[in-house]
BAPA-964167 format. One record per residue (C-alpha): chain; residue in three letters; x negated, y negated, z negated. Coordinates in nm, 4 decimals. Example, Ala and Ser with C-alpha at 12.3 -4.5 7.8 and 13.67 -1.06 7.14 Angstrom:
REM BAPA-964167
<site unit="A" code="ALA" c1="-1.2300" c2="0.4500" c3="-0.7800"/>
<site unit="A" code="SER" c1="-1.3670" c2="0.1060" c3="-0.7140"/>
***
This chain:
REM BAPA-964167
<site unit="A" code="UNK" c1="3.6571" c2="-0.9031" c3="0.3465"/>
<site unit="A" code="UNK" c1="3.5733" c2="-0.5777" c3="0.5404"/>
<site unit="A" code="UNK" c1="3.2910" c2="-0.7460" c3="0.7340"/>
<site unit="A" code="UNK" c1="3.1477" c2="-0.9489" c3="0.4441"/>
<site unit="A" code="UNK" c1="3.0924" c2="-0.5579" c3="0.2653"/>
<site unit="A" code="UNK" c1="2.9543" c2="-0.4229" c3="0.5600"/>
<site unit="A" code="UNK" c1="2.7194" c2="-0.6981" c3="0.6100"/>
<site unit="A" code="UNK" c1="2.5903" c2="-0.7065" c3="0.2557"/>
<site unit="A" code="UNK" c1="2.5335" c2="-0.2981" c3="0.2633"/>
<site unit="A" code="UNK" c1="2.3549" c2="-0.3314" c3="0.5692"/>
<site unit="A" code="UNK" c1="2.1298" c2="-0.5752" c3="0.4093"/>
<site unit="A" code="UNK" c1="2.0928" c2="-0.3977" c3="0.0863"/>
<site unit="A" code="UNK" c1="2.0169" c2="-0.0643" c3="0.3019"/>
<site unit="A" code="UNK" c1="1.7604" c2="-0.3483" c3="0.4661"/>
<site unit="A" code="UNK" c1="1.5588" c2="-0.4260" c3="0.1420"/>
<site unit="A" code="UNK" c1="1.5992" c2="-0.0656" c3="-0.0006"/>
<site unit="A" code="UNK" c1="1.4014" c2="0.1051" c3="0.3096"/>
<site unit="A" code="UNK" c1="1.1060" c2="-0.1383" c3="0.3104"/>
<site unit="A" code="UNK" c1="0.7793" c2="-0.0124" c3="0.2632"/>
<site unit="A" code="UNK" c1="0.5128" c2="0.0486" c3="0.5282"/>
<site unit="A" code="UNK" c1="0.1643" c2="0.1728" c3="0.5261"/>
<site unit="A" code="UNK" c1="-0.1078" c2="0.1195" c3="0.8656"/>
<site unit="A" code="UNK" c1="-0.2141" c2="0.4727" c3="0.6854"/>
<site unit="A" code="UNK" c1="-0.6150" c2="0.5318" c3="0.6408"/>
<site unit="A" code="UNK" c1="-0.8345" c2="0.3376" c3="0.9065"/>
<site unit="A" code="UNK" c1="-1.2009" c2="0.3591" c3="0.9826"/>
<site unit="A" code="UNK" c1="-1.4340" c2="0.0663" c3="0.9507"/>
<site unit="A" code="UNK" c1="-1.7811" c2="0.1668" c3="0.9231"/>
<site unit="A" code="UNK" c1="-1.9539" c2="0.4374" c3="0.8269"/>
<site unit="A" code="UNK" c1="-1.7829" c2="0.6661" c3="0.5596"/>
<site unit="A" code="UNK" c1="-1.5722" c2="0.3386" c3="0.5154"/>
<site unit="A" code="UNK" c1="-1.1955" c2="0.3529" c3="0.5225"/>
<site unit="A" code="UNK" c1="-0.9049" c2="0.0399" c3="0.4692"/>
<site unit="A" code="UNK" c1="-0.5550" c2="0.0875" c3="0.3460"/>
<site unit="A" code="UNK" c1="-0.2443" c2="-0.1465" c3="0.3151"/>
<site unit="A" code="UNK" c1="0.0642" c2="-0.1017" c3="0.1654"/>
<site unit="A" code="UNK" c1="0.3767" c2="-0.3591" c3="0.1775"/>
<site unit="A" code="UNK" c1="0.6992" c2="-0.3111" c3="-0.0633"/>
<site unit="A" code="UNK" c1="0.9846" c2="-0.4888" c3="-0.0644"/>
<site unit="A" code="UNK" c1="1.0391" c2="-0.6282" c3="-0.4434"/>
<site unit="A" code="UNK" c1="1.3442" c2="-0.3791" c3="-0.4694"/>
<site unit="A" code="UNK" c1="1.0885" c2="-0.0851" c3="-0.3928"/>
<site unit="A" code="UNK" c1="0.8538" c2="-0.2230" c3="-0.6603"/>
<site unit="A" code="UNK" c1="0.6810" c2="-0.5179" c3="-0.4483"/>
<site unit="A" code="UNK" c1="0.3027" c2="-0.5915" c3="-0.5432"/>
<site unit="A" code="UNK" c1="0.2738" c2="-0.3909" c3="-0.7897"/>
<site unit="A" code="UNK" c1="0.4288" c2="-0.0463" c3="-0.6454"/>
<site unit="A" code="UNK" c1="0.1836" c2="-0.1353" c3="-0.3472"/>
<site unit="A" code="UNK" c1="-0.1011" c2="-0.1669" c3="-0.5213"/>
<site unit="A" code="UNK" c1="-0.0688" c2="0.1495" c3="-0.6557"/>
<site unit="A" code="UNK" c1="0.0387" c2="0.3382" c3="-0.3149"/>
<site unit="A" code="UNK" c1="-0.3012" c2="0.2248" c3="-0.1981"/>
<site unit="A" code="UNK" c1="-0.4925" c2="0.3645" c3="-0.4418"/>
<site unit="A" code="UNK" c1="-0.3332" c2="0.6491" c3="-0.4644"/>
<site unit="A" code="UNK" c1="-0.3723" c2="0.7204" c3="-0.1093"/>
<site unit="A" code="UNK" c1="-0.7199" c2="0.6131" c3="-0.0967"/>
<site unit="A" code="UNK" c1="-0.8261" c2="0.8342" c3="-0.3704"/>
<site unit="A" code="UNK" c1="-0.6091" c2="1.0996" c3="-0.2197"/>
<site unit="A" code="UNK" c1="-0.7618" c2="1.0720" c3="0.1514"/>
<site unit="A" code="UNK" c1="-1.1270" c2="1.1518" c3="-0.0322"/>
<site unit="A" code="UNK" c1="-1.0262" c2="1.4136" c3="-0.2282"/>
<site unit="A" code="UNK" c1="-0.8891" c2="1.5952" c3="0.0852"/>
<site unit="A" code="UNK" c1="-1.2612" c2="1.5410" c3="0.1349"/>
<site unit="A" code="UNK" c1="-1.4041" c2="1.7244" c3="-0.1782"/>
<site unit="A" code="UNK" c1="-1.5269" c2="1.3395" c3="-0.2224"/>
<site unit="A" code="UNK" c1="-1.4037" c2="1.0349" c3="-0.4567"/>
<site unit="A" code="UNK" c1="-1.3238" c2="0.7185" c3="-0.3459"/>
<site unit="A" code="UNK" c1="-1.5306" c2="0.3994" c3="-0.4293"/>
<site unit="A" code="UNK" c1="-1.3041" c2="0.0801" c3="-0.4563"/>
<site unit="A" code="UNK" c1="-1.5438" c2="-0.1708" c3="-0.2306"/>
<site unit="A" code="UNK" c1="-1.2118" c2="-0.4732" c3="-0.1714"/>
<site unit="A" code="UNK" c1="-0.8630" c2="-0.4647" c3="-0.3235"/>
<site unit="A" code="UNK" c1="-0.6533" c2="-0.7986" c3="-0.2177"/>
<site unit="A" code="UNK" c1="-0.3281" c2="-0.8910" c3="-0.3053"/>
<site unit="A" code="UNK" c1="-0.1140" c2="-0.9717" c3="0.0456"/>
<site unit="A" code="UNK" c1="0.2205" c2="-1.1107" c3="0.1344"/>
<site unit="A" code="UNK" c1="0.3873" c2="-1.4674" c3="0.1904"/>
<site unit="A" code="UNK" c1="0.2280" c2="-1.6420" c3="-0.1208"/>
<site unit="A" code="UNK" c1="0.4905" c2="-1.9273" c3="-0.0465"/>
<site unit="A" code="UNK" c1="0.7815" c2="-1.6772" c3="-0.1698"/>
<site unit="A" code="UNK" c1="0.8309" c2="-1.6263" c3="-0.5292"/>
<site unit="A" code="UNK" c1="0.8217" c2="-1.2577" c3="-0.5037"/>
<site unit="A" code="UNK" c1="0.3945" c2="-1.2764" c3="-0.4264"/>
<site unit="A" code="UNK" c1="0.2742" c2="-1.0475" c3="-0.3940"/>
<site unit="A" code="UNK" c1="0.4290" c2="-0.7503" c3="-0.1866"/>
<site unit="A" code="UNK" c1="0.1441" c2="-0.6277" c3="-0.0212"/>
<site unit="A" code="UNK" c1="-0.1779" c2="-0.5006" c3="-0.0739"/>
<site unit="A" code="UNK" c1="-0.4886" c2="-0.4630" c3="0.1433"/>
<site unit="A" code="UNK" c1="-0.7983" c2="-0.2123" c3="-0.0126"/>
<site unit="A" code="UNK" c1="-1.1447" c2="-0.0926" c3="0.1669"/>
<site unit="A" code="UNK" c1="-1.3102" c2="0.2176" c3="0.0110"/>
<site unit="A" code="UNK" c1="-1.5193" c2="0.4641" c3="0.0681"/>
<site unit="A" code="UNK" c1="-1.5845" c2="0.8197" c3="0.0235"/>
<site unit="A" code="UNK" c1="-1.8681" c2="0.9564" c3="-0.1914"/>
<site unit="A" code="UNK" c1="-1.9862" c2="1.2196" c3="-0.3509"/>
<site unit="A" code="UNK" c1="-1.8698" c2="1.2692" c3="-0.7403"/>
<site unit="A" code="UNK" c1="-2.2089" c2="1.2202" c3="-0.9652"/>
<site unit="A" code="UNK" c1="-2.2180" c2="1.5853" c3="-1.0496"/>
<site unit="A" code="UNK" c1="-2.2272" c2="1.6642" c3="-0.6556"/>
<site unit="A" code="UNK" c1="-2.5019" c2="1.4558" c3="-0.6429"/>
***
C-alpha cells in the first residue's frame, strides 16, 4: 500500500511541475518565436497560450516597443484528448503608433 502512495505522489508531483518555455528566440530581423507547453493540470492549451503572449508582449515592452502577433499555433500530441498543451507564436517588436 506504501509503494502504491508513493508512486502515485511521485506522478502527481510529475504532472503538477510541467510547464516549459525555449524562452524568446531570434529569427530574423526584429523577429522573435516563443513556445510554451502545460501539462492539462497547469492549465494545458489554454494557460500556454496565454504564457506566450504574455511573454511576447512582455519581451517588447522591456524594449519601449509592442509586440506584433505575425503566427500563433496550437502544439502538442493532437492524438491525445487533452490537444492542445502547447503553443508556438512568432512576433515582432515595433514601435507603438504614437512613437511613430
Amino acid at each position: 500500500m506504501t509503494r502504491h502512495v508513493w508512486l502515485f505522489g511521485a506522478a502527481v508531483w510529475t504532472l503538477a511541475g510541467c510547464a516549459t518555455t525555449i524562452g524568446i528566440v531570434p529569427v530574423g530581423p526584429d523577429t522573435y518565436a516563443v513556445s510554451e507547453i502545460r501539462s492539462p493540470v497547469r492549465g494545458g492549451g489554454r494557460e500556454a497560450r496565454r504564457a506566450v503572449l504574455a511573454e511576447a508582449s512582455e519581451f517588447c515592452t522591456r524594449q519601449g516597443l509592442v509586440s506584433v502577433l505575425l503566427d500563433l499555433r496550437p502544439d502538442g500530441d493532437p492524438f491525445t484528448p487533452y490537444y492542445p498543451t502547447a503553443f508556438d507564436a512568432t512576433f515582432r517588436c515595433m514601435p507603438s503608433g504614437k512613437n511613430q
